[in-house]
DRENDO-1510 file (C-alpha; in Angstrom, 1 decimal, always signed):
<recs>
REC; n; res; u; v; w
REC; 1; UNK; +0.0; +0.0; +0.0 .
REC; 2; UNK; +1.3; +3.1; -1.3 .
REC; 3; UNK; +1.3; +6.2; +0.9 .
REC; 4; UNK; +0.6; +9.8; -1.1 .
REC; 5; UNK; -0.8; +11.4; -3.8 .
REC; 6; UNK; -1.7; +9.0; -7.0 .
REC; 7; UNK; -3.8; +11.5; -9.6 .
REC; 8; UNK; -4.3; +14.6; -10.2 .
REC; 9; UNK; -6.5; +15.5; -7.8 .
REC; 10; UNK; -4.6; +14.2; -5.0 .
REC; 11; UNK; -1.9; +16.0; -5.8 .
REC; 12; UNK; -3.3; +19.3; -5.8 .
REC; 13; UNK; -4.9; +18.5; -2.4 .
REC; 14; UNK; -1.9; +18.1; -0.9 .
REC; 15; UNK; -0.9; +21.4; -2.3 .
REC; 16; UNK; -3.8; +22.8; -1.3 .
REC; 17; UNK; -3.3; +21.7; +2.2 .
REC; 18; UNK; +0.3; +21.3; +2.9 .
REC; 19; UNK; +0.4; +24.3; +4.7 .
REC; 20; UNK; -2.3; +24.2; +6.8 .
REC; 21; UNK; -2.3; +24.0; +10.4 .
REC; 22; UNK; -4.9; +21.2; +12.0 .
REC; 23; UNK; -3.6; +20.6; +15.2 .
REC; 24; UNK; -4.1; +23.2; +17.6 .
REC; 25; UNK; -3.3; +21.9; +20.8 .
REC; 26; UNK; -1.2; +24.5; +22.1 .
REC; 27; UNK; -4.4; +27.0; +22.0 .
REC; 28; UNK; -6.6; +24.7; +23.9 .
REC; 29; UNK; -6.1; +24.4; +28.1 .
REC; 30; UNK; -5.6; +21.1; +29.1 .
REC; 31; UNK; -8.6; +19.4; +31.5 .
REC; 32; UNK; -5.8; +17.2; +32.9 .
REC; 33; UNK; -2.6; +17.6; +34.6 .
REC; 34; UNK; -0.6; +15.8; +32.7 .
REC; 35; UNK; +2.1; +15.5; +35.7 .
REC; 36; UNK; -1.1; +13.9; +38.0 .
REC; 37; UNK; -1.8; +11.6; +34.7 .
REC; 38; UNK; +1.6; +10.5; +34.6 .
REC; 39; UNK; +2.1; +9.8; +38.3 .
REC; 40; UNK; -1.2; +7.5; +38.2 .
REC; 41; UNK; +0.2; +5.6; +35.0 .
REC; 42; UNK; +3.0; +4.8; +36.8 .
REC; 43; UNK; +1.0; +3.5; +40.1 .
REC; 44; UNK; -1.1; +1.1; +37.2 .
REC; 45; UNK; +2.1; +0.1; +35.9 .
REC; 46; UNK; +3.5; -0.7; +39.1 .
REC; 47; UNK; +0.7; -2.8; +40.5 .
REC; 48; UNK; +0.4; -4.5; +37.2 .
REC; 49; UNK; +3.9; -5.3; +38.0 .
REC; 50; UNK; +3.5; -6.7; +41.2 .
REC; 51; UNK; +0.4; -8.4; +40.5 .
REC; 52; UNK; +2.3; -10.5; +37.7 .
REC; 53; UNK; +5.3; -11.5; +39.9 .
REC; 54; UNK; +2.8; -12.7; +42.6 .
REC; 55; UNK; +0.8; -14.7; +40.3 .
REC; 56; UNK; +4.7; -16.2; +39.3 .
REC; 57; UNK; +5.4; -17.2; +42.6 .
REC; 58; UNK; +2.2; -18.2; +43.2 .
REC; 59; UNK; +2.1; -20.5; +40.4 .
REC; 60; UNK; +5.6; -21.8; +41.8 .
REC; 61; UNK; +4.1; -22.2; +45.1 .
REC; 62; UNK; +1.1; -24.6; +43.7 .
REC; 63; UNK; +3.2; -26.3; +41.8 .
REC; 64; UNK; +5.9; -27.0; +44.4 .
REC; 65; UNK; +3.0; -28.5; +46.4 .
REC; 66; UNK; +1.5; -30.0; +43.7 .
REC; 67; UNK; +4.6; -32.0; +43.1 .
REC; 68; UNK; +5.4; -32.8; +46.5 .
REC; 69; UNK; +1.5; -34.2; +47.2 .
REC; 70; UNK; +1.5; -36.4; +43.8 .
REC; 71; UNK; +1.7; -40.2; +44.5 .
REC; 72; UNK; +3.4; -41.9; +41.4 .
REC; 73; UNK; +2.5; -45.6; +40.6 .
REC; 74; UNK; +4.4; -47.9; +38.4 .
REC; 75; UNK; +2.7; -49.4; +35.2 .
REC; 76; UNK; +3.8; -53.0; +33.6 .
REC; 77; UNK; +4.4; -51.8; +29.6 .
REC; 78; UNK; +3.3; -54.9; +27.7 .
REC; 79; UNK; +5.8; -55.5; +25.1 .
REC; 80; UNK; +5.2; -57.5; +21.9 .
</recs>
């Protein structure tokens, strides 16, 4: 897939346009603080973070136990 202008009237869209400014976020007041939005980003990533290494050991843990409670029995293998 091709990115640009293919015909003619592509083309002088993108003339038309190239100049114009659409984003105009510098004019407009942000609702959030982006330093507060940040901060609380950080807390989800760190829980995340913990969550997953507790769910490791966790998973350790059962199978640790798992492994220790299992009662093996022997099988004859019929040959032939």
């Amino acid at each position: 897939m091709a990115i640009g202008a293919r015909d003619y009237i592509d083309k002088l869209l993108v003339k038309k346009y190239a100049d114009e400014k659409v984003d105009n976020h510098d004019a407009v007041e942000s609702m959030v603080n982006p330093e507060k939005m940040l901060e609380a980003m950080n807390d989800v990533a760190a829980i995340q973070r913990n969550m997953f290494m507790l769910s490791q050991r966790l998973s350790s843990a059962c199978y640790a136990i798992n492994a220790k409670a299992a009662r093996y029995q022997k099988r004859e293998v019929n040959e032939g």
